[in-house]
N, C-alpha and C positions, 0 to 999 in steps of 0.2 A: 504494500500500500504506500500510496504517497505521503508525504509531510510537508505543512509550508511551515518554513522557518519566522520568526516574527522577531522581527528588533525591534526594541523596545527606546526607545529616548530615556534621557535622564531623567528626565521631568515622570514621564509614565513610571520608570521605575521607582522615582520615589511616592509617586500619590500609592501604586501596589506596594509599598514597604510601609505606608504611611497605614492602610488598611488591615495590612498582616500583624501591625502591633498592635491598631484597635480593634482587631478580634482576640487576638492572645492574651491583651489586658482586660476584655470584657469577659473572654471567659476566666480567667484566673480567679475576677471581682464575683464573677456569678458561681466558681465552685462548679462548673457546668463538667460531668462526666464524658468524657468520649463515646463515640459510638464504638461498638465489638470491640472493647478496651484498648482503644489506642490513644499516645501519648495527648496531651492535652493543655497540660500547664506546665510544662517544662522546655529542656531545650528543644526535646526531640518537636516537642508540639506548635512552638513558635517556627521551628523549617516547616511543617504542612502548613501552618498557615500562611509563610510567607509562597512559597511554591505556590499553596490555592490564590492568591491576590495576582500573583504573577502570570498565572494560566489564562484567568477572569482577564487581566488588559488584555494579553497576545488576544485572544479568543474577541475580545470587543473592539481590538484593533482591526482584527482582518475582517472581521462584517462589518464594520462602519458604524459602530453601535458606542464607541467611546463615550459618546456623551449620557448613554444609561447607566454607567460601571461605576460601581459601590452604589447606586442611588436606589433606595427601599422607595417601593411604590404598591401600597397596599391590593393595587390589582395583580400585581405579577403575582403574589401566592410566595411560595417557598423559589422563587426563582431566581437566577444569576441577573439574566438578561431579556427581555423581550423578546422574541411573545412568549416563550416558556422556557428559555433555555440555562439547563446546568452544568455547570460546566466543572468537569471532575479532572484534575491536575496528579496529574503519579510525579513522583521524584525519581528519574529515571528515563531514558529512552527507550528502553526495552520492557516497559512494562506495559498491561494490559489496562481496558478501563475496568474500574472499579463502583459498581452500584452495589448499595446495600440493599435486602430482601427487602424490605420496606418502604422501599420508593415507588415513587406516585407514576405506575407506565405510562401516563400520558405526557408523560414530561421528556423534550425533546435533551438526550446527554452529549455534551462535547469532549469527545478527549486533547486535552493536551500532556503536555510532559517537560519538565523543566529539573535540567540538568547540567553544572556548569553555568551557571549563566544563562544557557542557551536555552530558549523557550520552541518546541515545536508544537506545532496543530496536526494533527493526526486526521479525524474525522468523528463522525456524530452519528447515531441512529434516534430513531423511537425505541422508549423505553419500551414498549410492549413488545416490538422488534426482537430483543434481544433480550429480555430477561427469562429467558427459558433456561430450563434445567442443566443442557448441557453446557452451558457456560456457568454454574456455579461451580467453586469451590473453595476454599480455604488454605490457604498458604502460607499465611501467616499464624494458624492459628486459634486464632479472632473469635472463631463462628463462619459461617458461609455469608458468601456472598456471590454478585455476579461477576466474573473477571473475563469483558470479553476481548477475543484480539482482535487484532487491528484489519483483519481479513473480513471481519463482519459485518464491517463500517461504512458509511459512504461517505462521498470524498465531500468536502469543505466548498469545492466550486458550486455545489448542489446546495448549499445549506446558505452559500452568500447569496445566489440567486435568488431563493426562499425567501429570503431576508430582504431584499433588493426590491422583489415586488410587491411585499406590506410594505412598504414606503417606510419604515421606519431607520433605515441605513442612512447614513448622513454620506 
C-alpha cells in the first residue's frame, strides 16, 4: 500500500505539541484510566499523546481540514475531524491500525504513523468495513482489539476527494 509522507511546519508542530501536553495534563488532572491498560500519565503516555496530536495535523493537513484540528464541536460526536473522522496514530511505520472493540463502526478511521519525526498517512476505511473478527487480536496483551493492515485500507486520494466534495476542505 501506498503512504503520503506529510511535513509538518514549525508552527503545526508546535500547536500538535501544544495539544499532546493539554491532553496529558488533563488526563493526569482527571486520574483518567487508559483504555486495555495502556500507559496514561506517564512518560510512556505523554509519547501517544504526543504521536496522537501529531497524526490528527498530518491527517488535517493532507485533506484540507487544518482549520477543524483540536476544535471540539458538539456535533462531531467523539470525533477527530469532520464529518466523522478518527484518526488513530501507531508509533511506528510498521505497524497496523489499531481500533478498540468498542468503537462506534460508523465512524470513518484514518491511519497514520509517526516515527522519527516522520509523520506518514497510510489510508482509512469504514469502521464496519473492517472491524471483523479476522482482524482482531492482541499483541500487546491488553485485551483484543482490531489491528488491521494496511492491505485492507483505501488509499487517502479517495478519502480527500470525499472530503473535497462536502465542501468542507479548505
Amino acid at each position: 500500500m501506498n503512504y503520503h509522507v506529510v511535513d509538518l511546519t514549525a508552527q503545526e508542530k508546535e500547536i500538535a505539541m501544544d495539544e499532546a501536553l493539554r491532553r496529558h495534563s488533563q488526563s493526569k488532572q482527571l486520574k483518567q484510566k487508559p483504555r486495555q491498560n495502556g500507559p496514561a500519565q506517564d512518560e510512556n503516555g505523554l509519547r501517544i499523546d504526543i504521536a496522537g496530536a501529531m497524526g490528527e495535523m498530518a491527517v488535517a493537513k493532507f485533506l484540507g481540514l487544518k482549520q477543524y484540528v483540536f476544535v471540539f464541536n458538539k456535533n462531531w460526536g467523539v470525533y477527530d475531524l469532520p464529518p466523522n473522522l478518527d484518526v488513530k496514530t501507531a508509533q511506528g511505520h510498521m505497524r497496523r491500525l489499531h481500533i478498540f472493540l468498542d468503537e462506534n463502526p460508523s465512524k470513518i478511521f484514518v491511519h497514520a504513523t509517526y516515527k522519527y519525526e516522520q509523520l506518514r498517512v497510510h489510508g482509512w476505511s469504514y469502521g464496519g468495513d473492517v472491524m471483523q473478527s479476522k482482524f482482531i487480536d492482541n499483541p500487546l496483551g491488553r485485551g483484543p482489539s482490531y489491528f488491521v493492515t494496511n492491505d485492507a485500507l483505501r488509499q487517502m486520494d479517495e478519502l480527500q476527494a470525499i472530503v473535497s466534495d462536502l465542501g468542507i476542505a479548505s
